[in-house]
KOLBASE-435138 format. One record per residue (C-alpha): residue in three letters; residue number from 1; x, y, z. Coordinates in steps of 0.05 Angstrom, whole numbers, plus 32768, in hexadecimal, padded with zeros to 4 digits. Example, Ala and Ser with C-alpha at 12.3 -4.5 7.8 and 13.67 -1.06 7.14 Angstrom:
BEGIN
<Ala, 1, <80F6, 7FA6, 809C>>;
<Ser, 2, <8111, 7FEB, 808F>>;
***
This chain:
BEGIN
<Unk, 1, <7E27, 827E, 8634>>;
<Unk, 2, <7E51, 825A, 866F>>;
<Unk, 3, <7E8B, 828D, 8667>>;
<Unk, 4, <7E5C, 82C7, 866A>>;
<Unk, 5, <7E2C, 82AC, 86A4>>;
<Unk, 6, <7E5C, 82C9, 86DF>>;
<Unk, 7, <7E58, 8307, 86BC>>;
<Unk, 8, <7E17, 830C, 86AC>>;
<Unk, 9, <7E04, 82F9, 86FD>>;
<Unk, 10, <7E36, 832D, 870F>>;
<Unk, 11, <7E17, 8367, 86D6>>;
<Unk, 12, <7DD3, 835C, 86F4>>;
<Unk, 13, <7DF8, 835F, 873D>>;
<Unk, 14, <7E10, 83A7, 872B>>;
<Unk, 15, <7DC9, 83C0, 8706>>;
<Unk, 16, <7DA3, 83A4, 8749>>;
<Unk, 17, <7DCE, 83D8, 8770>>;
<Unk, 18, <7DBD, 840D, 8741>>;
<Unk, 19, <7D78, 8406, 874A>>;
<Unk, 20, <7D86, 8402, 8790>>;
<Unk, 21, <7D9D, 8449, 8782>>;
<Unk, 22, <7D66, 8459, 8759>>;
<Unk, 23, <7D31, 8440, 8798>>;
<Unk, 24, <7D18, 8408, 8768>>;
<Unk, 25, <7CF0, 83CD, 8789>>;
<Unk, 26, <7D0A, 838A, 8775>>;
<Unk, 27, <7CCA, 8383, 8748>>;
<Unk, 28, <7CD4, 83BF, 8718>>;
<Unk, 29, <7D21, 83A8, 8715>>;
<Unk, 30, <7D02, 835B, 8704>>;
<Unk, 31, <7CD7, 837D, 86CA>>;
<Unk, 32, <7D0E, 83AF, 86B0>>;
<Unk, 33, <7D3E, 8371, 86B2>>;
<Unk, 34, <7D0E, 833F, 868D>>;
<Unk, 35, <7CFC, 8378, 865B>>;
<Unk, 36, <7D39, 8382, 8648>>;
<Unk, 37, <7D53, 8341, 8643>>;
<Unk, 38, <7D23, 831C, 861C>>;
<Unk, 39, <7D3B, 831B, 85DE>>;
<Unk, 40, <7D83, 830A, 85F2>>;
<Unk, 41, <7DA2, 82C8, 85CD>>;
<Unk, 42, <7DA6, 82A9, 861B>>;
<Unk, 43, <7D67, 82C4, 8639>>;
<Unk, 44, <7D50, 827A, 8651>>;
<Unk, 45, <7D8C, 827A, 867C>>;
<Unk, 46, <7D89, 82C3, 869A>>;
<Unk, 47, <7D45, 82C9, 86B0>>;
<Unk, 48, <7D42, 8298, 86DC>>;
<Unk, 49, <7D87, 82C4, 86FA>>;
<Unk, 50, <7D56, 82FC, 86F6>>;
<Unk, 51, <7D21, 82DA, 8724>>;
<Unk, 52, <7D50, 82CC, 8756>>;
<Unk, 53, <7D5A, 830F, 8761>>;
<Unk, 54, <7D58, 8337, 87A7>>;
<Unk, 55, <7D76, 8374, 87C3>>;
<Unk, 56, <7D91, 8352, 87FE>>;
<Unk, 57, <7DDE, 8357, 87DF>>;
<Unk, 58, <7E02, 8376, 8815>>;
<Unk, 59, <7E35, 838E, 87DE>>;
<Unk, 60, <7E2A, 83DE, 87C2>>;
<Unk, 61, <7E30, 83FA, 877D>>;
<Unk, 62, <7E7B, 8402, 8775>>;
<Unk, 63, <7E89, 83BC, 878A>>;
<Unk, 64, <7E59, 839D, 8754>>;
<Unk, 65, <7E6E, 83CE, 8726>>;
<Unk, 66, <7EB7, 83C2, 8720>>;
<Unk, 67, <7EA5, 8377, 872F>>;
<Unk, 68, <7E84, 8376, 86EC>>;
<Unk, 69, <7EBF, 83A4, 86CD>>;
<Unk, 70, <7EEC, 836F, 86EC>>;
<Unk, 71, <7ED1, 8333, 86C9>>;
<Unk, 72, <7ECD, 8350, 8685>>;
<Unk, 73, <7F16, 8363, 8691>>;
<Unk, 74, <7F29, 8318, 86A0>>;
<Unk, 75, <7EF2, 82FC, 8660>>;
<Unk, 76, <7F21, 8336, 8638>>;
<Unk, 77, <7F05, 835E, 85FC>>;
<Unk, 78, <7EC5, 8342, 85DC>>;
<Unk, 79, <7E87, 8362, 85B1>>;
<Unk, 80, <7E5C, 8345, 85DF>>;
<Unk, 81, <7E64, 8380, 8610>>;
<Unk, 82, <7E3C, 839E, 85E0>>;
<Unk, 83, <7E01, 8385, 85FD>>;
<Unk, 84, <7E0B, 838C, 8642>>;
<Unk, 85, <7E1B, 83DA, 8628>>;
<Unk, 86, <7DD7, 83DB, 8604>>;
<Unk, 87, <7DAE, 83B6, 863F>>;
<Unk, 88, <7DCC, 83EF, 866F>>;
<Unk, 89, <7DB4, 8424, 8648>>;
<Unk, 90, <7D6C, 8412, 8646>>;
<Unk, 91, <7D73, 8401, 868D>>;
<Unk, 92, <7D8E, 844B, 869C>>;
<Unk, 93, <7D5C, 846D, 866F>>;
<Unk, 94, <7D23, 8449, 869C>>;
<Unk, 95, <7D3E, 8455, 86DA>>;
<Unk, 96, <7D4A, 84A3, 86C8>>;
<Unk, 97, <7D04, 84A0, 86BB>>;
<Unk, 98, <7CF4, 849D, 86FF>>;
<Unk, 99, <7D36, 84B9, 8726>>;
<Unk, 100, <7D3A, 84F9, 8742>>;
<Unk, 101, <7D71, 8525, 8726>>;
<Unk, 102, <7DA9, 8515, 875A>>;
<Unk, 103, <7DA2, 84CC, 8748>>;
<Unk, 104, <7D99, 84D4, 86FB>>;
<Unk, 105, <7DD9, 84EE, 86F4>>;
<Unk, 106, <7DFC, 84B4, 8724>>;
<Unk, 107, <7DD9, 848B, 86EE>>;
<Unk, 108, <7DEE, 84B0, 86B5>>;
<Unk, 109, <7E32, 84AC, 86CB>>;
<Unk, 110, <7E3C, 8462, 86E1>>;
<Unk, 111, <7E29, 845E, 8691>>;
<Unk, 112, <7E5B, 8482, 8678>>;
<Unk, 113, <7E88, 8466, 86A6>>;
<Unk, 114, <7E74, 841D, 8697>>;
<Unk, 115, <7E7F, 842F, 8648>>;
<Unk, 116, <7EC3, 844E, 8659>>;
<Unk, 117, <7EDD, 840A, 867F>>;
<Unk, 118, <7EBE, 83DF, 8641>>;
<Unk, 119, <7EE3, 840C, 860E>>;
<Unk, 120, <7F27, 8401, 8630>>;
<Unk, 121, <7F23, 83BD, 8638>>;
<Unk, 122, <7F10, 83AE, 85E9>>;
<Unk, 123, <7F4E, 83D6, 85DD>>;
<Unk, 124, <7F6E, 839A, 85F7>>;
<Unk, 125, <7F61, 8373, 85B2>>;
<Unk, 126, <7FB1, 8367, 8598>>;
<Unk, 127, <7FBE, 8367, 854A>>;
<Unk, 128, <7FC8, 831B, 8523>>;
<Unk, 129, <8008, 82F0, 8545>>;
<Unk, 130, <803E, 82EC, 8518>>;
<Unk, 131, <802C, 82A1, 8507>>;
<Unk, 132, <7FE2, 82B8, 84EF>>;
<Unk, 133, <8001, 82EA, 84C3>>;
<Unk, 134, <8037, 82B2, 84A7>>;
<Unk, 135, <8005, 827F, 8492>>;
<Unk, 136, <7FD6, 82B4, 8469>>;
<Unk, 137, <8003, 8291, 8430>>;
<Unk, 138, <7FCE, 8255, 8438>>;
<Unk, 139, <7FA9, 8287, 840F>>;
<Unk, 140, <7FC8, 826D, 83D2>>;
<Unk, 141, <7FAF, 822A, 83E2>>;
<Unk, 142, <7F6F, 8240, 83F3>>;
<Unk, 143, <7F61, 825E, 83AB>>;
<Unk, 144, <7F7F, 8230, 8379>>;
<Unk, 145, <7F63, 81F4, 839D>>;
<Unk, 146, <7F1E, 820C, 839E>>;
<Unk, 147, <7F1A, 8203, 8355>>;
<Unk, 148, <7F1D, 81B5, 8361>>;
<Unk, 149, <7EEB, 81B7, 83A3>>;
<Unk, 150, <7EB7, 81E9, 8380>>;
<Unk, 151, <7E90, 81B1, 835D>>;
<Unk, 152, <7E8B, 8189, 839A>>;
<Unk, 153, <7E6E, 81C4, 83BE>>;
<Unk, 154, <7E23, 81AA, 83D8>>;
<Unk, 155, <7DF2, 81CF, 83AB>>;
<Unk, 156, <7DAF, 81C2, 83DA>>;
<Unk, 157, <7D9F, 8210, 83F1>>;
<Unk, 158, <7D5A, 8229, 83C3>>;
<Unk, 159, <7D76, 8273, 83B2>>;
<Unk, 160, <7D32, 828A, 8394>>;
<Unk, 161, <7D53, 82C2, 8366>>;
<Unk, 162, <7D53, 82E9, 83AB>>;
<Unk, 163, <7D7C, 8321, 83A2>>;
<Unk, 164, <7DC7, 8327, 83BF>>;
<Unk, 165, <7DFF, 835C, 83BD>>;
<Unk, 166, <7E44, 8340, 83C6>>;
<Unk, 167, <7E74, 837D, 83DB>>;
<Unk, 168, <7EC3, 8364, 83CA>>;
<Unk, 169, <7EFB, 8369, 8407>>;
<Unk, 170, <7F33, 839D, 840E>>;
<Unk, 171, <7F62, 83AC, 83D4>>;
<Unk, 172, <7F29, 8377, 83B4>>;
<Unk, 173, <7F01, 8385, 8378>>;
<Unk, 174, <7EC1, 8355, 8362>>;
<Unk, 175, <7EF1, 831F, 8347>>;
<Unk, 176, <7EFC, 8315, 8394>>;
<Unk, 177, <7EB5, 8301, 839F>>;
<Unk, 178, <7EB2, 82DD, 8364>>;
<Unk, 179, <7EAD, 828F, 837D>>;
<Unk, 180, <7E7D, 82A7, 83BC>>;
<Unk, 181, <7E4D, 82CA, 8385>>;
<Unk, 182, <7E52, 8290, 834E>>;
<Unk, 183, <7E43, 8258, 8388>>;
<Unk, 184, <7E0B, 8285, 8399>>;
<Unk, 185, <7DEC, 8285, 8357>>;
<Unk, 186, <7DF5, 823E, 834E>>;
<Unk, 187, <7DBF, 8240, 8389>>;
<Unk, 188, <7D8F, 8267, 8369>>;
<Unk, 189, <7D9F, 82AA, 8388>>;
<Unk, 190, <7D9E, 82EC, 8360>>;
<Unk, 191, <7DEA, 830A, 8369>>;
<Unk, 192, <7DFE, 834D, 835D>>;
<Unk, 193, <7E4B, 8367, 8357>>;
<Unk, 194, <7E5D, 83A6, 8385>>;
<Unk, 195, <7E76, 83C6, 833A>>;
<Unk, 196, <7EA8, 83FB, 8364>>;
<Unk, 197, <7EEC, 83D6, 834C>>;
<Unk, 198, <7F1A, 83CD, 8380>>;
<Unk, 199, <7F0A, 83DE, 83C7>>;
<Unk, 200, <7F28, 8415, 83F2>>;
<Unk, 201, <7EF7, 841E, 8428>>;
<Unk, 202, <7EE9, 845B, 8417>>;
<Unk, 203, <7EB1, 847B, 8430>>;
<Unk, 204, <7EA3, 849C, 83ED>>;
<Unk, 205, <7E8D, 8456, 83D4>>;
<Unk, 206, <7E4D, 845B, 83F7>>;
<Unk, 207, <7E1B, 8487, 83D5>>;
<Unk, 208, <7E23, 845C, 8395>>;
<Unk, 209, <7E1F, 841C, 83C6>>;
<Unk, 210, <7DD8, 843B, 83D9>>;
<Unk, 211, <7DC3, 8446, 8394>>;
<Unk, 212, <7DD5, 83FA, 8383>>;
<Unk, 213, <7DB0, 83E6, 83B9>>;
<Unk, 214, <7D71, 840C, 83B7>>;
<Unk, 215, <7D78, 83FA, 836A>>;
<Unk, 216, <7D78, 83B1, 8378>>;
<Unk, 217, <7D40, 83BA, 83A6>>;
<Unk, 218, <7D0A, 83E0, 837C>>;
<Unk, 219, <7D1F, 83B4, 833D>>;
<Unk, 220, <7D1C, 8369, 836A>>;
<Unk, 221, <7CE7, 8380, 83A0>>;
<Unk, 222, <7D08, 8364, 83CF>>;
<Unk, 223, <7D33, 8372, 8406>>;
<Unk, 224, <7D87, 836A, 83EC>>;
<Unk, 225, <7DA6, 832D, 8416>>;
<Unk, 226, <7DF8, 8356, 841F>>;
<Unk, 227, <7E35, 8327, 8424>>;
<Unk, 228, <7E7A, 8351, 842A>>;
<Unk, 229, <7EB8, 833F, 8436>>;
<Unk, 230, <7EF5, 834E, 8469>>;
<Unk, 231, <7EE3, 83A5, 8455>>;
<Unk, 232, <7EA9, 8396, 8430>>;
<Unk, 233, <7E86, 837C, 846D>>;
<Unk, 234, <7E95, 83C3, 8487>>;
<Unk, 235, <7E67, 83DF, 844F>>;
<Unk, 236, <7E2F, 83AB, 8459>>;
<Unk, 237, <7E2A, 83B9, 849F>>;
<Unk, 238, <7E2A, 8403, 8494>>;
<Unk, 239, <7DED, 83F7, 845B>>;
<Unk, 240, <7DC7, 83CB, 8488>>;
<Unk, 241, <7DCC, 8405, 84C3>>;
<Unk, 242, <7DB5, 8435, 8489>>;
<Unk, 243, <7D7F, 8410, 8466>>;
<Unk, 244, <7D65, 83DF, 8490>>;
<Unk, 245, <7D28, 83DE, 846C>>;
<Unk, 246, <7D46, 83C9, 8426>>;
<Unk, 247, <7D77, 8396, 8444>>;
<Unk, 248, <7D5E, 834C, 8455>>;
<Unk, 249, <7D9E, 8337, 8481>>;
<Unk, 250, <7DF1, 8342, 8474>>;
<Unk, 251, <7E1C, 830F, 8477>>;
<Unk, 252, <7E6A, 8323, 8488>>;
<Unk, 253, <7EAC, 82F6, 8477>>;
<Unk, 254, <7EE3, 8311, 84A0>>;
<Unk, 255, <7EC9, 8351, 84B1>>;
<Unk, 256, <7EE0, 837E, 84DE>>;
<Unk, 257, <7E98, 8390, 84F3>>;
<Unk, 258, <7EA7, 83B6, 853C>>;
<Unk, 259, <7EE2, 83DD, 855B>>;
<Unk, 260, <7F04, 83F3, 8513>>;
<Unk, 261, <7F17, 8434, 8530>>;
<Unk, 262, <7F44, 840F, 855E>>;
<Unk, 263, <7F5D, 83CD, 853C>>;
<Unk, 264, <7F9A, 83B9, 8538>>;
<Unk, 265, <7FAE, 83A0, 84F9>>;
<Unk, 266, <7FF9, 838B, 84D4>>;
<Unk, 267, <7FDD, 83B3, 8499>>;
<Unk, 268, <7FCE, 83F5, 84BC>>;
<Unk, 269, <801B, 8408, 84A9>>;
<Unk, 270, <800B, 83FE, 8464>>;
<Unk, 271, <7FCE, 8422, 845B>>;
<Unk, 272, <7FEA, 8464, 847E>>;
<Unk, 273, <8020, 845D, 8452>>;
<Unk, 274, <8005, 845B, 840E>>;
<Unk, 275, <7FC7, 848D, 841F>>;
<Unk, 276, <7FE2, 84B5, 844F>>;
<Unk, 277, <7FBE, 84B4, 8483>>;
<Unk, 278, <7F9E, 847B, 84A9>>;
<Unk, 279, <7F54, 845E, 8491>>;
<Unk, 280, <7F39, 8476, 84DF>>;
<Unk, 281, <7F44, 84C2, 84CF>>;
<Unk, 282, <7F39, 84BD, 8485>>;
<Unk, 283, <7EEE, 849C, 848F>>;
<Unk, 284, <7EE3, 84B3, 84E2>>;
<Unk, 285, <7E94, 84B8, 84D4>>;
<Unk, 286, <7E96, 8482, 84AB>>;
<Unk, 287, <7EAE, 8445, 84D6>>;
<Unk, 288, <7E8B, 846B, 850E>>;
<Unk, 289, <7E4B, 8455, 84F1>>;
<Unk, 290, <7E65, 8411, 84FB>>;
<Unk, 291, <7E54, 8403, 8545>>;
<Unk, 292, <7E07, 83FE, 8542>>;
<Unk, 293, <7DEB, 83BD, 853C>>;
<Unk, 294, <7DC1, 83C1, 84F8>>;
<Unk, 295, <7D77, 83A2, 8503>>;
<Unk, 296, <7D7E, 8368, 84D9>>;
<Unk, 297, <7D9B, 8320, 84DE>>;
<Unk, 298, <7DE2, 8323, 84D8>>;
<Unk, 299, <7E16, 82E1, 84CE>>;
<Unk, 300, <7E5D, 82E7, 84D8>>;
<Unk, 301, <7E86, 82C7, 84BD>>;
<Unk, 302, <7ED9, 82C2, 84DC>>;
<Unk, 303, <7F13, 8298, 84E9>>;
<Unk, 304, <7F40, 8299, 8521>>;
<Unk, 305, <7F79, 8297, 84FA>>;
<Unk, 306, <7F70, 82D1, 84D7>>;
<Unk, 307, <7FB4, 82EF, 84C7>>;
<Unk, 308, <7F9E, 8336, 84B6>>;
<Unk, 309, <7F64, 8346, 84E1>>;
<Unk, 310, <7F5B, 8339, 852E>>;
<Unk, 311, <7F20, 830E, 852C>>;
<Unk, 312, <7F05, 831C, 8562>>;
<Unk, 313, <7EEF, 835F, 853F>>;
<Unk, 314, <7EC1, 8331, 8503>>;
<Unk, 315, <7E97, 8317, 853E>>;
<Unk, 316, <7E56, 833A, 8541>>;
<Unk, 317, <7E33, 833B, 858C>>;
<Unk, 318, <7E0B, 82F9, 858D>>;
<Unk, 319, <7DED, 8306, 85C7>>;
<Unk, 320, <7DC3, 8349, 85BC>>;
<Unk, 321, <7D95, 8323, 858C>>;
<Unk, 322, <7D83, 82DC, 857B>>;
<Unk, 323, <7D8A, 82ED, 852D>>;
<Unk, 324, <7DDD, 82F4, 8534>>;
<Unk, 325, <7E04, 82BF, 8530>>;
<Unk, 326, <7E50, 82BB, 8522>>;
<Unk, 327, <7E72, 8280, 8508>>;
<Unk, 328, <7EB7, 8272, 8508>>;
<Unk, 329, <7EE0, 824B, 84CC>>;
<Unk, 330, <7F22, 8232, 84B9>>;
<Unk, 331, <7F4B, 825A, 848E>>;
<Unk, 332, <7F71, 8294, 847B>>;
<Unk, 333, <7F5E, 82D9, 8473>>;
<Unk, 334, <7F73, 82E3, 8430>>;
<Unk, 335, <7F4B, 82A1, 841B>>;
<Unk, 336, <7F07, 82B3, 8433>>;
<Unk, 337, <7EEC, 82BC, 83F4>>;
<Unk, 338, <7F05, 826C, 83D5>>;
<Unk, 339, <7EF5, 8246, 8414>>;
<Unk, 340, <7EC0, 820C, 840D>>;
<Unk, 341, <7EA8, 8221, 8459>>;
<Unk, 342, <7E9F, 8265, 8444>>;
<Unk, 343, <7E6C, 8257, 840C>>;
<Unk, 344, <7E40, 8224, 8436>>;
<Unk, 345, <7E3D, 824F, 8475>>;
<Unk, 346, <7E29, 8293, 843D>>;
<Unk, 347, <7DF4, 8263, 8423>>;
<Unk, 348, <7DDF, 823E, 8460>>;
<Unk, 349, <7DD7, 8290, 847F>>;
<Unk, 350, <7DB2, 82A9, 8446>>;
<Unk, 351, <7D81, 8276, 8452>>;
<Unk, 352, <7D86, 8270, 8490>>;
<Unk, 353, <7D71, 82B9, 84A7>>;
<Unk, 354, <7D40, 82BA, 8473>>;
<Unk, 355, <7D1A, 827F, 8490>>;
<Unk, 356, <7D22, 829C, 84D0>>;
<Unk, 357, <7D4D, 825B, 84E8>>;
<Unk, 358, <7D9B, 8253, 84FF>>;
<Unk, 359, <7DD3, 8240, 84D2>>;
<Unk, 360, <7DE1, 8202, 84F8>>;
<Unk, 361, <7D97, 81EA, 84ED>>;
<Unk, 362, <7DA8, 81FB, 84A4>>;
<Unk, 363, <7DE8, 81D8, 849E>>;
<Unk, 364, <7DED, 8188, 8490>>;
<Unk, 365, <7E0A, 8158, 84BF>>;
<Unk, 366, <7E47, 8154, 848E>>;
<Unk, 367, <7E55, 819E, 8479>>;
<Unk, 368, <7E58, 8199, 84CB>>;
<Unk, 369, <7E9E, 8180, 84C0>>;
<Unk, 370, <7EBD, 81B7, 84A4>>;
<Unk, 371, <7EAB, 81E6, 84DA>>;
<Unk, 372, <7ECF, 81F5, 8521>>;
<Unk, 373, <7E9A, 81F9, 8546>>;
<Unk, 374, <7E88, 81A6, 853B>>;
<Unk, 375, <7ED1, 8196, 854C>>;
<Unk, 376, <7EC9, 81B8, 858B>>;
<Unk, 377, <7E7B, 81A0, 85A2>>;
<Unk, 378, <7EAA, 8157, 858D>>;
<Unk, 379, <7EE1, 816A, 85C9>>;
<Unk, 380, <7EAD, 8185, 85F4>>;
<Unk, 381, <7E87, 8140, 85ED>>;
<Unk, 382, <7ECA, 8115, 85F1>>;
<Unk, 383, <7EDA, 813E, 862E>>;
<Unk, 384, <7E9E, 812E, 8652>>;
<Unk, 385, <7E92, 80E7, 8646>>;
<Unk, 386, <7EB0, 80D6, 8687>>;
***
């Protein structure tokens, strides 16, 4: 949260001055503020922010407005605009409320405006370097040495026989899912196959993707638990946002879960070439269904080397709910589906979000090791011991 706190201070700057427009006193701004911000991941550090507040800022409007525009620009592209996005427009739709028309459509039109500055700078996102791209031949590695680390693999997680549907990556069929799914039933889990062969992200796949899953539902009686991969996540996002109801949580492994419409990839060349035309005007209403948040807990899963996907774009906005976590692993792309990190953080997630707990509280002190985020708690804690 300590990269986002200037921002955040500087986002609640700007919505103070629209109020200000709006002829708000500083206690209906305090109770739109608190309403709104209660179930963010950081709320114990922004509303004490919130009860600082006053209207005595001699700055206006404009100034806190391209303040705030400013330090998203410098922070560069991020999924966690998202929220500030969302926050705005409940804040807008309560202030319209009670504006007359003059000022509703100010309000209306800082909006759009705000959205307009966030969409440029997430364009900003640059394809894979070069040297990501090179070392996807780990990949190799990755799959013929998991043979030897699979029976090592902790085996604690109590599956249950609940019910989950694995959906295979790009150019991927179910053999691509086929180490996740068989450490999965070792657990106790009920695993189904996607059963659509090999993956084109085509939008056709769907209605039979809804019959699977509202067959698995009525037969288990439970809500389906969705891990995809790299596309596939693109499909379990899209069925969570459909069916809320019938799915218990997705889990995504190098997803591009936001912004598809606009990623840049090393493999867009290729796909225009052997279809045609590009997957963004082939499936338009398709990924567009992508950008909603679906209403149940969601774990991604990424790696910062990722040489075919920006990763940036398989981070999920943590901070619009408390059930969204993201957590980073080494790795190549292409080896998702055969690394030991992979597996533990699926199973640690499953359970997890079903429990209603994190996947760090989950995870054991040594499965810690494999993980980036202990390495760099490690640094932080070396770095301050003086």
């Amino acid at each position: 949260m300590n990269d986002y706190l200037h921002l955040y201070e500087a986002f609640i700057e700007f919505i103070t001055h629209l109020g200000k427009k709006n002829k708000l006193a500083v206690r209906d701004l305090k109770r739109i503020f608190s309403k709104h911000f209660k179930d963010h991941q950081d709320s114990e550090d922004l509303l004490p922010l919130i009860k600082k507040l006053t209207l005595d800022n001699e700055s206006d409007i404009n100034s806190s407005f391209q303040k705030c525009i400013r330090i998203c620009d410098e922070l560069g592209p991020s999924r966690e605009y998202y929220t500030l996005i969302n926050i705005l427009e409940h804040v807008v739709e309560d202030l319209v409320e009670k504006s007359d028309p003059k000022t509703t459509e100010l309000t209306k039109n800082v909006l759009e405006s705000f959205k307009r500055q966030i969409a440029q700078i997430n364009l900003k996102i640059p394809k894979p370097p070069l040297f990501n791209m090179l070392l996807e031949g780990r990949s190799l590695v990755e799959w013929t040495s998991i043979y030897a680390f699979y029976p090592f693999i902790p085996k604690r997680i109590k599956g249950d026989g609940r019910p989950v549907l694995l959906i295979p990556p790009y150019l991927g069929d179910d053999y691509s899912t086929s180490f996740v799914r068989r450490y999965l039933t070792s657990l106790g889990f009920k695993t189904y196959k996607w059963d659509q062969g090999v993956n084109l992200i085509k939008s056709h796949y769907i209605p039979r993707l809804e019959e699977k899953l509202e067959d698995i539902f009525r037969t288990r009686g439970q809500k389906v638990n969705i891990v995809g991969w790299s596309g596939g996540g693109l499909f379990a996002k899209i069925m969570a946002n459909r069916h809320p109801d019938m799915v218990e949580q997705i889990v995504t492994i190098g997803s591009p879960v936001w912004g598809v419409m606009d990623m840049k990839t090393p493999v867009n060349g290729v796909l225009e070439f052997f279809r045609g035309k590009s997957l963004k005007e082939r499936n338009k209403r398709f990924l567009e269904e992508l950008d909603p948040i679906p209403n149940v807990p969601i774990t991604c899963i990424y790696t910062k080397t990722d040489g075919l996907l920006p990763w940036k774009h398989c981070m999920e906005a943590e901070s619009f709910r408390k059930d969204i976590a993201n957590i980073e692993v080494y790795g190549s792309h292409s080896g998702l589906g055969a690394n030991v990190s992979v597996l533990l953080i699926t199973a640690n997630a499953l359970q997890a979000n079903i429990e209603g707990r994190t996947v760090e509280d989950t995870t054991t002190f040594i499965e810690r090791f494999l993980y980036p985020f202990y390495w760099n708690k490690k640094k932080r804690s070396l770095f301050f011991l003086n």
